[in-house]
C-alpha positions as CSV (number, residue, x, y, z in Angstrom):
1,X,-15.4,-1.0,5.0
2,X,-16.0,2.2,2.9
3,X,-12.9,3.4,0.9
4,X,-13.2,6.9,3.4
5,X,-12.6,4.6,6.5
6,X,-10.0,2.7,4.7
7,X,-8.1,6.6,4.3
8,X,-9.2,7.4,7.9
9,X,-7.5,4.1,8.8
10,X,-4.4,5.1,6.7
11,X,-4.0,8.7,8.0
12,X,-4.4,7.6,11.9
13,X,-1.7,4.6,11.7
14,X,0.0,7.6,9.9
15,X,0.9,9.2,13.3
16,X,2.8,6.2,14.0
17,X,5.6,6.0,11.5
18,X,9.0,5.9,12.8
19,X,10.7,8.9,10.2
20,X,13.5,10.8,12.5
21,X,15.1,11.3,9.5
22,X,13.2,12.5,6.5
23,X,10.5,13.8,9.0
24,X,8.2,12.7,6.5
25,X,5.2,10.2,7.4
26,X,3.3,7.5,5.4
27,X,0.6,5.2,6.7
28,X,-1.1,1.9,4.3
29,X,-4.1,0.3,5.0
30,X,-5.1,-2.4,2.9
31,X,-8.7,-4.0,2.4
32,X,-8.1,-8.0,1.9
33,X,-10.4,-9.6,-0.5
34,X,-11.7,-11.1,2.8
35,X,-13.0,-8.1,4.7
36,X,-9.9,-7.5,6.8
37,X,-7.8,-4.2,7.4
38,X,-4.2,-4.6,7.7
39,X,-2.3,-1.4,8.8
40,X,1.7,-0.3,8.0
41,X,3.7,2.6,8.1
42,X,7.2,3.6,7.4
43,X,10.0,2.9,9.2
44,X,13.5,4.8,8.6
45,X,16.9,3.6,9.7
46,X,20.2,5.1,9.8
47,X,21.5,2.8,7.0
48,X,18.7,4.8,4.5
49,X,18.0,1.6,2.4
50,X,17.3,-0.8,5.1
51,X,14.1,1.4,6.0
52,X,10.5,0.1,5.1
53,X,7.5,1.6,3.5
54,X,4.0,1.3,4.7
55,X,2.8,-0.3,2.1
56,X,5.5,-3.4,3.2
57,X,4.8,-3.0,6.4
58,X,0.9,-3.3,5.8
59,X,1.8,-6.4,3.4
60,X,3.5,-7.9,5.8
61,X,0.8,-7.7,8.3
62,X,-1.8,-9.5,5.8
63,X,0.8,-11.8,5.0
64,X,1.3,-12.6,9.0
65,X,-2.2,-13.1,9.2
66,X,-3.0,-15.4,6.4
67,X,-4.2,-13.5,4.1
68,X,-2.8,-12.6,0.3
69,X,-5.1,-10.7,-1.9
70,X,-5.2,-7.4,-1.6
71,X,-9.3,-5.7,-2.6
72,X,-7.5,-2.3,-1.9
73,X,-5.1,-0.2,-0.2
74,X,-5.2,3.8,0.8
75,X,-2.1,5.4,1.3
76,X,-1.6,8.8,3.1
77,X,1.8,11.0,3.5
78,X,2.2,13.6,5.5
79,X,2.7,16.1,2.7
80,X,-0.4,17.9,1.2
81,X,-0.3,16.1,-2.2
82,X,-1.2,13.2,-2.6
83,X,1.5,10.2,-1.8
84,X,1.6,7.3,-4.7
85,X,3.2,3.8,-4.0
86,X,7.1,4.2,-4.7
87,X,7.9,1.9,-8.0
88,X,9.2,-1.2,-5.8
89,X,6.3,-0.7,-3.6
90,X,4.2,-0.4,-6.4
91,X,5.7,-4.1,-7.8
92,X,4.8,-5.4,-3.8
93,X,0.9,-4.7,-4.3
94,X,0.8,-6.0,-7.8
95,X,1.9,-9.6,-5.8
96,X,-1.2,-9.6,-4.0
97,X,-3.3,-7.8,-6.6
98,X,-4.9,-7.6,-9.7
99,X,-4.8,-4.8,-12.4
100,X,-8.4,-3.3,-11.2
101,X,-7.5,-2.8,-7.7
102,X,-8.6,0.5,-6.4
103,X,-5.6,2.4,-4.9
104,X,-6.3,5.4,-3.0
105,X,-3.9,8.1,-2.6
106,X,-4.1,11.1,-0.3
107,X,-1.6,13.9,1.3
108,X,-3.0,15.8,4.7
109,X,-5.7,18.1,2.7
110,X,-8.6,15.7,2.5
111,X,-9.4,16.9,-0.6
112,X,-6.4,16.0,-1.9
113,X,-6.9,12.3,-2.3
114,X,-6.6,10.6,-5.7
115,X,-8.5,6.9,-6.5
116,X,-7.2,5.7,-9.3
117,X,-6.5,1.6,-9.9
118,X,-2.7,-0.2,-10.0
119,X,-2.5,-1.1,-13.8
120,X,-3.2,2.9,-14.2
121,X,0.2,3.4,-11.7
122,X,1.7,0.3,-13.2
123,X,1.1,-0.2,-16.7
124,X,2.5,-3.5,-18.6
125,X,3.1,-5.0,-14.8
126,X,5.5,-8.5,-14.5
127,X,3.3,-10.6,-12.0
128,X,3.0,-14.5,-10.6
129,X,1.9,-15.1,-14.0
130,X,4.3,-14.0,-16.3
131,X,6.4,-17.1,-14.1
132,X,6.3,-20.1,-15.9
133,X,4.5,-23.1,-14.0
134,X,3.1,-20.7,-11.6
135,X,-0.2,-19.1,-13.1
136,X,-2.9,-19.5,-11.3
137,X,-1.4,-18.2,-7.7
138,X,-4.0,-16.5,-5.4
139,X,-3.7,-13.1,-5.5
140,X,-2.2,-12.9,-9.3
């Protein structure tokens, strides 16, 4: 899968979110270090914090499957800037991923879209390995 389909993927599962509230729409798609495509998007609720972003939606999906190393993941909002990870979201990928993992950023101008990696959007990041007894987890 090329990183554009990976975006395509992300904008079209995009249409889908569930945002009454904020109106505003995000859709994940992650690459597994297997070849696979798992797909998430938001999910608001009344009670604000109990909604869930796309990228733990799409995590959850890999996870569901079997999977739990993330090769890459394009996110898309529905705004014309480009939409990063949220911090927490940002800690989520860093479970399944390593430093060099290409994330891919993008708003609704195409042209918008940012690649950049997740130690660049989370410098200094706490991971499976920084737990004692537990280095050498797949996906750390």
């Amino acid at each position: 899968m090329t990183i554009e389909s990976l975006f395509a993927a992300a904008r079209a599962v995009r249409e889908r979110a569930y945002a009454p509230y904020s109106g505003f729409q995000v859709g994940a798609a992650i690459l597994s270090r297997n070849g696979h495509t798992y797909l998430g998007c938001n999910i608001e609720n009344a009670a604000y914090p109990s909604g869930t972003c796309a990228e733990q939606a799409a995590i959850a999906a890999m996870v569901a499957a079997g999977e739990n190393e993330i090769a890459a993941i394009a996110i898309a909002g529905s705004a014309p800037a480009p939409c990063f990870p949220c911090g927490a979201c940002r800690q989520r990928i860093r479970e399944f991923a390593n430093g060099d993992t290409k994330v891919i950023a993008g708003g609704t101008l195409g042209a918008e879209r940012v690649e950049t990696t997740l130690d660049q959007l989370l410098p200094h990041a706490f991971g499976p390995e920084q737990l004692p007894g537990l280095s050498g987890l797949e996906g750390s």
